[in-house]
C-alpha positions in Angstrom: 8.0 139.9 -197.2 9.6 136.7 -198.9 13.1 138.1 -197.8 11.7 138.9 -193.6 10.4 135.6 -193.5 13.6 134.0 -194.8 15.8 136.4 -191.9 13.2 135.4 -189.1 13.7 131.9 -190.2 17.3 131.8 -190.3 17.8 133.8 -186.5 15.4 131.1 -185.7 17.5 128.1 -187.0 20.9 129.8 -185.7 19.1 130.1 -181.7 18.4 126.9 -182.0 21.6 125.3 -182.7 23.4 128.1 -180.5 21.4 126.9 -178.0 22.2 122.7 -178.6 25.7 123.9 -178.6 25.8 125.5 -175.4 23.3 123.0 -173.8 26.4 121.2 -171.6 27.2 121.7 -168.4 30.6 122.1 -166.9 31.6 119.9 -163.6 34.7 121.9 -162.2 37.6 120.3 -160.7 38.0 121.8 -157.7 40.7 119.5 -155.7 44.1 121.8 -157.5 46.3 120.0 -159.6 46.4 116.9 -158.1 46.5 113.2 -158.9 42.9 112.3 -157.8 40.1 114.9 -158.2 36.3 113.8 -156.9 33.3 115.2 -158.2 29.8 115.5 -156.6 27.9 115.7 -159.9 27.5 114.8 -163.1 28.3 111.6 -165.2 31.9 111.2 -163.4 32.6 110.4 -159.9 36.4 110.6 -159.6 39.2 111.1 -162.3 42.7 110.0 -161.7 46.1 111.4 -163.5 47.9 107.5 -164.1 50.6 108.3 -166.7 54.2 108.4 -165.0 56.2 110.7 -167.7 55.1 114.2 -169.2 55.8 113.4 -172.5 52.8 110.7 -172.6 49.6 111.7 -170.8 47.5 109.5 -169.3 44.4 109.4 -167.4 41.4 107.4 -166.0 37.6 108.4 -165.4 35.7 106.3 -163.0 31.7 106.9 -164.1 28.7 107.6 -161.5 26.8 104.1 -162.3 25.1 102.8 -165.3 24.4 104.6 -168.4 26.9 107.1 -168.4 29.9 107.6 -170.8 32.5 109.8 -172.2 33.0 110.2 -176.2 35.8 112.8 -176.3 38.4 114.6 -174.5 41.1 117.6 -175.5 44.0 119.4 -173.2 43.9 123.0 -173.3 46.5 125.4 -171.8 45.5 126.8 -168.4 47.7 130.2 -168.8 45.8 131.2 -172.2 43.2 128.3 -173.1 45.0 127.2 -176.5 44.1 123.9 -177.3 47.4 121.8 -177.5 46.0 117.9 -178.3 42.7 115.6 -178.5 42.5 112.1 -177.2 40.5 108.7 -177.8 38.7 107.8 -174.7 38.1 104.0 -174.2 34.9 103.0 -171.8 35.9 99.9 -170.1 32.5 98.6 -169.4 32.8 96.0 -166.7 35.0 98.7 -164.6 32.6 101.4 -165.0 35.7 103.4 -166.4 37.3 105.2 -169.2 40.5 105.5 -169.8 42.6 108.2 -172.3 46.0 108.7 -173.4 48.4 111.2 -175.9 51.5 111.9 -176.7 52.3 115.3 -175.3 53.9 118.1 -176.9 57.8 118.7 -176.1 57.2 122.5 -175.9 54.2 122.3 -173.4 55.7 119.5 -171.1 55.9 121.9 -167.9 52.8 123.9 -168.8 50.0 123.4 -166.3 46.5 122.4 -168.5 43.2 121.5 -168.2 41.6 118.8 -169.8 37.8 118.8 -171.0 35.9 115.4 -171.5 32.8 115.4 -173.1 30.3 112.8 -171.1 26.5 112.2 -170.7 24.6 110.7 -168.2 22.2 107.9 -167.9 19.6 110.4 -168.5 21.6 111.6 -171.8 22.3 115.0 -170.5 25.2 116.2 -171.4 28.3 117.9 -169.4 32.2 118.5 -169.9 33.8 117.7 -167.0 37.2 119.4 -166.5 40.5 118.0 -165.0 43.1 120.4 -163.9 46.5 118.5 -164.9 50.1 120.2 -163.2 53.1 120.3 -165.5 56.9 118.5 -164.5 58.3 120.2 -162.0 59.9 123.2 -163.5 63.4 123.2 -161.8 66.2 125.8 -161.5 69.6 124.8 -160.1 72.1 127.6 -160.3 75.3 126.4 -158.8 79.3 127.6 -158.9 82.2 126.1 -157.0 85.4 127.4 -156.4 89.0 126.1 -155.5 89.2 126.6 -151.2 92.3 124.5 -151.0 95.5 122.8 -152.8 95.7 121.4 -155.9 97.8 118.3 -155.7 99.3 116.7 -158.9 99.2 112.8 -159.2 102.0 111.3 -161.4 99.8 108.5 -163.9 96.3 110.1 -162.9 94.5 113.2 -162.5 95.2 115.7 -160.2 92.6 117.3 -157.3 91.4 120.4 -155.7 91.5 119.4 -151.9 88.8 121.5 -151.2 86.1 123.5 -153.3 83.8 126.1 -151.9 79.8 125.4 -153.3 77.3 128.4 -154.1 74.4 126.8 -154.6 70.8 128.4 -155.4 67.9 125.6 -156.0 64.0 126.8 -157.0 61.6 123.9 -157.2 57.9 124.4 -158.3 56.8 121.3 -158.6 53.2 122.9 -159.8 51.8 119.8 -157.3 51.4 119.2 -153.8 52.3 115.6 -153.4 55.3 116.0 -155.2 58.8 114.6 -154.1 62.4 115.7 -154.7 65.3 113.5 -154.6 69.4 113.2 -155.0 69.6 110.2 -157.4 73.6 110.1 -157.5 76.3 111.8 -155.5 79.2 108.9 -156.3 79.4 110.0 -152.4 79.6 113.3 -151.9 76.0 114.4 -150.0 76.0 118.1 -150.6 72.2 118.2 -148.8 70.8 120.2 -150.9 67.4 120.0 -149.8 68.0 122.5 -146.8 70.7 119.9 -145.5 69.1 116.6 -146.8 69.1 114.3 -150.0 65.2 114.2 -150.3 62.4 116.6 -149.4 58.8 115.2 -149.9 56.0 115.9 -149.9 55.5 119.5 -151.0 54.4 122.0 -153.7 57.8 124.8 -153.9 60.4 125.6 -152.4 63.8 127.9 -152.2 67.4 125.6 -151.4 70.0 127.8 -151.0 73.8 126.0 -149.8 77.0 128.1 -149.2 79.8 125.8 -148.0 83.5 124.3 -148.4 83.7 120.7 -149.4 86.7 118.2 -148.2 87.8 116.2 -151.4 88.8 113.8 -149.2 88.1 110.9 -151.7 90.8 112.7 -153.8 87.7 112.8 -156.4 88.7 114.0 -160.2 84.7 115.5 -160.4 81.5 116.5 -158.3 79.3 114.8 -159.9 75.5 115.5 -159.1 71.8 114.3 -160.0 68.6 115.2 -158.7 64.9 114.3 -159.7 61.7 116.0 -158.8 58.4 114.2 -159.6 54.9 115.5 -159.5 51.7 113.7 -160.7 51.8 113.5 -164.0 55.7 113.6 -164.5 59.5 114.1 -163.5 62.2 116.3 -164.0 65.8 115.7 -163.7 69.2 117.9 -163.4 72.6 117.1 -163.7 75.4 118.8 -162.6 78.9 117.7 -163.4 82.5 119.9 -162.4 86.1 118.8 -163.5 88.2 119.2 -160.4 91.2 118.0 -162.5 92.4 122.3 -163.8 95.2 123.5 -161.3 93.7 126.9 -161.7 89.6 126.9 -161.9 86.6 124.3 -161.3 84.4 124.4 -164.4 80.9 122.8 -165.4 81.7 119.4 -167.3 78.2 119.2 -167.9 74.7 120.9 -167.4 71.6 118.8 -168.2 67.8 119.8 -167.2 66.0 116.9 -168.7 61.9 116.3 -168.3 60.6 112.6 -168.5 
């Protein structure tokens, strides 16, 4: 009997803290994976995605009136719900706010995530209210060129295709609606990528596809080529350079895909 009583005692004891562990409730965020998500219940009115680079995280929680506040947060992976880092949340009392930041992960930069925050209401009750955060834009810029024209040698310099035929294939997903893509640099050569412009904004993804012949008027040694794409919570950049200066071929001088 001694041994009953001690297994009714202890399914007892393990319902009741199953149940205090469960006993939150979750606030979805339902806006997409934008910068500003509002909420019609629970502890949190509105959270806001602040940080400007991927590589640190940042965010701000604006609380639904006095008495409530946040204790913790994590990020989790939205593709398979791994956790990847915990924050420090800081209440900033006369702002009714709270505000968290983290170094992110290099290998989870472009990973869309969610983050939990533990908070409670004035009434104590507890709830984890979930942020969906985008990754940078994932960019990827597949481009060849070509000689279309002469090569002309230049005694005491470099020599010059004339012309240069561009096969360019551009996919954006910039994992975030009010996200903006840019040409940074061109040293004057506008190839409009962006379905024949240098900027396309605001949008969420898109195809850019260019087939063309370039004048090298400018009797330019390279093509030289940068582009940006930022999203919410980040940016990522690509840079194309091609030596023009090889009598027989055009090849890549350099290839960069760098997230900020």
């Amino acid at each position: 009997m001694k041994t009953l009583s001690l297994s009714f005692a202890a399914v007892a004891l393990f319902s009741a803290f199953g149940s205090q562990a469960t006993a939150y409730q979750n606030v979805f965020d339902t806006d997409g994976y934008e910068r500003l998500t509002n909420y019609t219940s629970g502890p949190v009115s509105s959270a806001l995605l602040t940080g400007e680079f991927a590589h640190n995280f940042e965010a701000q929680l604006t609380l639904r009136g006095e008495g409530a506040y946040c204790e913790s947060a994590n990020l989790y992976s939205a593709n398979d719900g791994r956790h990847i880092v915990n924050l420090g949340v800081k209440t900033i009392a006369d702002r009714n706010t709270v505000e968290m930041g983290v170094a992110i992960p290099e290998a989870t930069l472009t990973e869309k995530k969610v983050l939990h925050v533990s908070c409670y209401d004035a009434a104590g009750e507890w709830y984890k209210v979930l942020v969906n955060v985008p990754g940078a834009p994932i960019v990827d810029w597949q481009i060849e060129l070509t000689p279309a024209g002469d090569f002309v040698n230049q005694p005491y310099s470099y020599g010059y295709h004339t012309a240069y035929h561009i096969s360019s294939h551009l996919v954006v997903d910039n994992q975030n609606n009010d996200a903006r893509c840019s040409v940074l640099a061109d040293r004057g050569v506008s190839l409009g990528l962006f379905h024949g412009e240098d900027r396309k904004g605001p949008f969420h993804s898109d195809v850019f596809t260019l087939d063309t012949v370039v004048d090298n008027k400018a009797k330019n040694p390279v093509l030289y080529q940068i582009l940006e794409c930022e999203n919410a919570v980040g940016k990522t950049m690509a840079v194309k350079v091609f030596n023009l200066t090889d009598p027989n071929s055009i090849y890549t001088y350099e290839d960069q895909l760098i997230v900020k």
